[in-house]
N, C-alpha and C positions, 0 to 999 in steps of 0.2 A: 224610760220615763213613766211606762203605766205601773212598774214594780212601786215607785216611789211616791206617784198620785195614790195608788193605794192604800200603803203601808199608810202616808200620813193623816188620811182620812178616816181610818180605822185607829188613830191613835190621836185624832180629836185635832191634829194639827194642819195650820191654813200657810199652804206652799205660795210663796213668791218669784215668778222667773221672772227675772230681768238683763238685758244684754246691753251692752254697753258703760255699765258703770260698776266699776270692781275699786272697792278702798283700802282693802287688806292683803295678807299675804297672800292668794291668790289673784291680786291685782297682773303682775307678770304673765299669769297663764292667761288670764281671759283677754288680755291685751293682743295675745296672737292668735285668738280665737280657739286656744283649747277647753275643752269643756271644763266646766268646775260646779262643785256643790259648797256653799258654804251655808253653813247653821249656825245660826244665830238665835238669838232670846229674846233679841229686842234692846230698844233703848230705855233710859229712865233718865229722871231729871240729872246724876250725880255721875253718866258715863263720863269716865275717862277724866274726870276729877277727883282731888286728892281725898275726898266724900264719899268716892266710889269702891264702898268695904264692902269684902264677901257674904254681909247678911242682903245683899241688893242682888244676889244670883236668885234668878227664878229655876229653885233645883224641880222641882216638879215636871217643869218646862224642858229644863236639860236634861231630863231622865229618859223623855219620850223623844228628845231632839237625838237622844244615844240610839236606843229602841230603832229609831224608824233609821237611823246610819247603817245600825246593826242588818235588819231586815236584809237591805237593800243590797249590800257586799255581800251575806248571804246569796243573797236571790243569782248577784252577777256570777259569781264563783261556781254558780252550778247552771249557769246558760251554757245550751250546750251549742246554740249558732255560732256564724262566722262571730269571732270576735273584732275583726276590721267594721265590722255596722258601727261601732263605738268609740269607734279612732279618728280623728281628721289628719289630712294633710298639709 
């Protein structure tokens, strides 16, 4: 978690955890309390209405929402601790 406070604070972006409420396809995993990240851009008036055309992605946003994924699966791939720290039961 301190990989990913970091990476997003150095790339200007503000982390939300929340536990208990999962809407999308990760909905399944966090139900049985598997860990999950999901990135997101946000809403705007015209989500998930038929209004809702690709000049309404904030790429900017998604670029650095890429960025800080990238980071971080870096950073995991070359942890060299127990990998079980990362795992539940």
């Amino acid at each position: 978690r301190q990989w990913l406070m970091a990476s997003a604070e150095r790339l200007g972006l503000q982390l939300k955890t929340e536990t208990g409420r999962a809407w999308s396809d990760h909905a399944p995993f966090a139900r049985r309390d598997i860990p999950v990240l999901f990135f997101f851009t946000g809403f705007h008036e015209d989500y998930h209405q038929p209004t809702d055309t690709v000049d309404k992605i904030n790429l900017e946003k998604m670029t650095r929402i890429v960025q800080l994924a990238y980071l971080n699966l870096w950073s995991l791939a070359d942890y060299d601790e127990n990998y079980e720290a990362y795992t539940t039961n």
